[in-house]
N, C-alpha and C positions, 0 to 999 in steps of 0.2 A: 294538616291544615296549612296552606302558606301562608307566610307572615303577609299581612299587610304594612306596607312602605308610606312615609310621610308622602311621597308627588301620589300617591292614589288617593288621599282625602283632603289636600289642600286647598285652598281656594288661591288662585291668580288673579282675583277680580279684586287688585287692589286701590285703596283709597290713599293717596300719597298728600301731604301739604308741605311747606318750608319752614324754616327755623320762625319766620318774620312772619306770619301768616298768624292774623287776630284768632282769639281761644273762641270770640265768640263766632267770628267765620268756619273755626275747624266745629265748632258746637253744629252751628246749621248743614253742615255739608255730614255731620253723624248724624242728624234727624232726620235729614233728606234720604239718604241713604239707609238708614235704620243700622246702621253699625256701631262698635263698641270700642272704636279702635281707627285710629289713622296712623300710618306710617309716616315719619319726617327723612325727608331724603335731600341732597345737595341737589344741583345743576345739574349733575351725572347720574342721579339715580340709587345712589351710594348712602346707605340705609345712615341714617343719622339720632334717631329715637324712634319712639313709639309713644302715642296720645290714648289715654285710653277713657273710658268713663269713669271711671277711678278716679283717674287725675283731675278729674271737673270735682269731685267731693273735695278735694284739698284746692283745687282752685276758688271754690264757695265758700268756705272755711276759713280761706286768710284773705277774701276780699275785703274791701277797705272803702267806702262804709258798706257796712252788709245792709242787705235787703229787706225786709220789712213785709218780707212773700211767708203765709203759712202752706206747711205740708199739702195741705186740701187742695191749691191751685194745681199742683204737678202729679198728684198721685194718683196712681190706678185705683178704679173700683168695682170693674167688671175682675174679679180675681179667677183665675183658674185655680184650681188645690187639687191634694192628692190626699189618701188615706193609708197608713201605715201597713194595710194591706195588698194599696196598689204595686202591682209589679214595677221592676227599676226600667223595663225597657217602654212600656206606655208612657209612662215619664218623662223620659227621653224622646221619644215620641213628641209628646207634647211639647217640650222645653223647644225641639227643632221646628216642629209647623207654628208655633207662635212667636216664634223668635226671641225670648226669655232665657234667662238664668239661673232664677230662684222659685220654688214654688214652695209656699204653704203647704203644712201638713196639718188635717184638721181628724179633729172625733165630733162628733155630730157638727154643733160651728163653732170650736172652742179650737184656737192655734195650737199645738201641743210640740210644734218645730218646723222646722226648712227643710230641702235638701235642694240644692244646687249642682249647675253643673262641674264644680270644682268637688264634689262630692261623689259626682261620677265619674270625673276620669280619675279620682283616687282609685276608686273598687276598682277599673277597667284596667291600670296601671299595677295592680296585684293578682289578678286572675291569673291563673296556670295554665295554660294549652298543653293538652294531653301529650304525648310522645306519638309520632303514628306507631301505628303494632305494624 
């Protein structure tokens, strides 16, 4: 099997903003876009950070005064789930055509765990490719 190289699965369809560029300007150009993630670059292009959705959790968290918004306003509740029996690649599957991270694992409607895709590129990061014969 040939290896697959990072320029065969990477995305060029980058989202760039600047140091000085409002959280809540880079928030709407990630919603607009449906992305997870902005790059911060100078004048020249010259990578400077990365913004991610992560960082809005800690930007929510030490805002000053906080908001007064519950969970219910923002949350999903068409959910997708999987069950401990689904395969890891339907999964995947799914996590890419709906544009997600995290999916529920349920036993009848009772949560019983997650798996994520930081969950899958663990297992894919440990897998063995055979030797060719």
């Amino acid at each position: 099997m040939d290896d697959i190289f990072v320029g065969q699965l990477m995305s060029d369809d980058l989202h760039t903003v600047s140091k000085d560029t409002l959280v809540a300007d880079a928030a709407d150009l990630m919603l607009e876009h449906g992305i997870g993630s902005l790059i911060v670059v100078d004048e020249d292009d010259h990578l400077e950070g990365i913004l991610t959705t992560t960082d809005f959790v800690d930007i929510v968290a030490k805002s000053k005064p906080k908001a007064e918004t519950t969970v219910e306003r923002y949350m999903t509740t068409d959910v997708i789930t999987t069950s401990v029996q689904d395969s890891i690649r339907d999964v995947a599957d799914a996590m890419v055509e709906h544009g997600f991270h995290h999916m529920p694992v349920v036993d009848d409607d009772t949560v019983i765990g997650i798996i994520t895709t930081k969950d899958l590129t663990s297992y894919i990061s440990t897998v063995q490719t055979p030797s060719p014969a």
